[in-house]
C-alpha positions in Angstrom: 69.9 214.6 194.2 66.5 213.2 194.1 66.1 213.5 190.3 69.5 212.3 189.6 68.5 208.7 191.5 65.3 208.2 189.7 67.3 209.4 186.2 69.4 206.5 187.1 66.6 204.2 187.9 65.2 204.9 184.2 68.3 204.0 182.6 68.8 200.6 184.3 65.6 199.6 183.6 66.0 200.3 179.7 69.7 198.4 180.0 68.5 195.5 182.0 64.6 195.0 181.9 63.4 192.2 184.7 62.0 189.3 184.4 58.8 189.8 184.1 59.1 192.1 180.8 62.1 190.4 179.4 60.7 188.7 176.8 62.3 185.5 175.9 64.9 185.8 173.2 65.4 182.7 170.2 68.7 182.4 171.9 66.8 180.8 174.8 64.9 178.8 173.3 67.4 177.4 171.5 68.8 176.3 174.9 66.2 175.3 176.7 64.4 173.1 173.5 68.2 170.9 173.7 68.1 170.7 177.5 64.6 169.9 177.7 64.7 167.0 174.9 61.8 164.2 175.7 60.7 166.6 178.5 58.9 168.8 176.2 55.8 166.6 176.6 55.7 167.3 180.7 56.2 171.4 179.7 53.2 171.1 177.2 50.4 171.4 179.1 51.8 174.1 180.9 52.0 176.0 178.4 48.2 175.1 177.8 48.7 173.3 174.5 45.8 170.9 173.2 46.2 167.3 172.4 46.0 168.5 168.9 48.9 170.6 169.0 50.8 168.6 170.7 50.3 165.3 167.8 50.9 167.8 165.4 54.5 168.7 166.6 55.1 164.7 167.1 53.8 164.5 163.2 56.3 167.3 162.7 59.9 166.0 163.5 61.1 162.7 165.4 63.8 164.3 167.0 62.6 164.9 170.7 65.2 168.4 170.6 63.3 169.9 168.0 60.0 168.7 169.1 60.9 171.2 172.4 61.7 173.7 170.3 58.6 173.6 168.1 56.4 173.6 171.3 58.6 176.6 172.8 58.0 178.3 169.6 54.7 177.4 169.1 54.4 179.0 172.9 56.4 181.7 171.8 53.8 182.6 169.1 50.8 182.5 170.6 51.7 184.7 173.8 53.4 187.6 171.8 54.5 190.2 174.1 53.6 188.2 176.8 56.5 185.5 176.2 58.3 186.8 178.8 61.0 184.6 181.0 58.6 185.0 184.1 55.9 182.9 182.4 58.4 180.5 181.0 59.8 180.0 184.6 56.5 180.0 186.1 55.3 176.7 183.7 58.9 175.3 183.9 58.7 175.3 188.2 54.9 174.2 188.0 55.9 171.3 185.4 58.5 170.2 188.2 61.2 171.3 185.7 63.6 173.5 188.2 66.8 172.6 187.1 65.7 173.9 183.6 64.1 176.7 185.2 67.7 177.7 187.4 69.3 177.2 183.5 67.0 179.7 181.9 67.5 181.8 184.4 71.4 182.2 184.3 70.6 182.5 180.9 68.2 185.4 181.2 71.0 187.1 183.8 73.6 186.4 181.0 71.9 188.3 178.5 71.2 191.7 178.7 
């Protein structure tokens, strides 16, 4: 019986990874850049962005949506396999953004 649970175990891991490995899908992003809007300049330094970088993406678009998305996939970019949803959630909650942080994760839950 043993070897049947941890069988079981393997499988819902492959079917529904957590948090920490989930990485974070284009879907989400996509969400998150139009809920964040004008707060994309609060995330940025979370997300350990230089001055630099962050003119550059004003110099990119005037639209404050696709400014967030730009930095989210600039993020994205950078951190590879480590653009999970944890670290997202971790520099939305330490930006002060929880209500965006309680969206992403119904979001995360939502898609498996």
């Amino acid at each position: 019986e043993e070897a049947v649970k941890e069988c079981d175990c393997v499988e819902l891991d492959i079917l529904s990874p957590d948090l920490q490995t989930k990485l974070v899908t284009g879907e989400q992003i996509d969400v998150l850049a139009n809920k964040l809007g004008e707060q994309w300049k609060v995330l940025a330094p979370y997300f350990e962005m230089k001055e630099s970088d962050i003119r550059g993406i004003e110099s990119d678009s005037e639209d404050v949506k696709m400014r967030a998305k730009l930095l989210l996939v600039a993020w994205h970019d950078r951190e590879g396999l480590q653009a999970t949803v944890e670290s997202i959630l971790s520099a939305l909650t330490d930006a002060g953004l929880t209500e965006l942080a309680e969206i992403l994760t119904n979001e995360a839950d939502n898609i498996s």
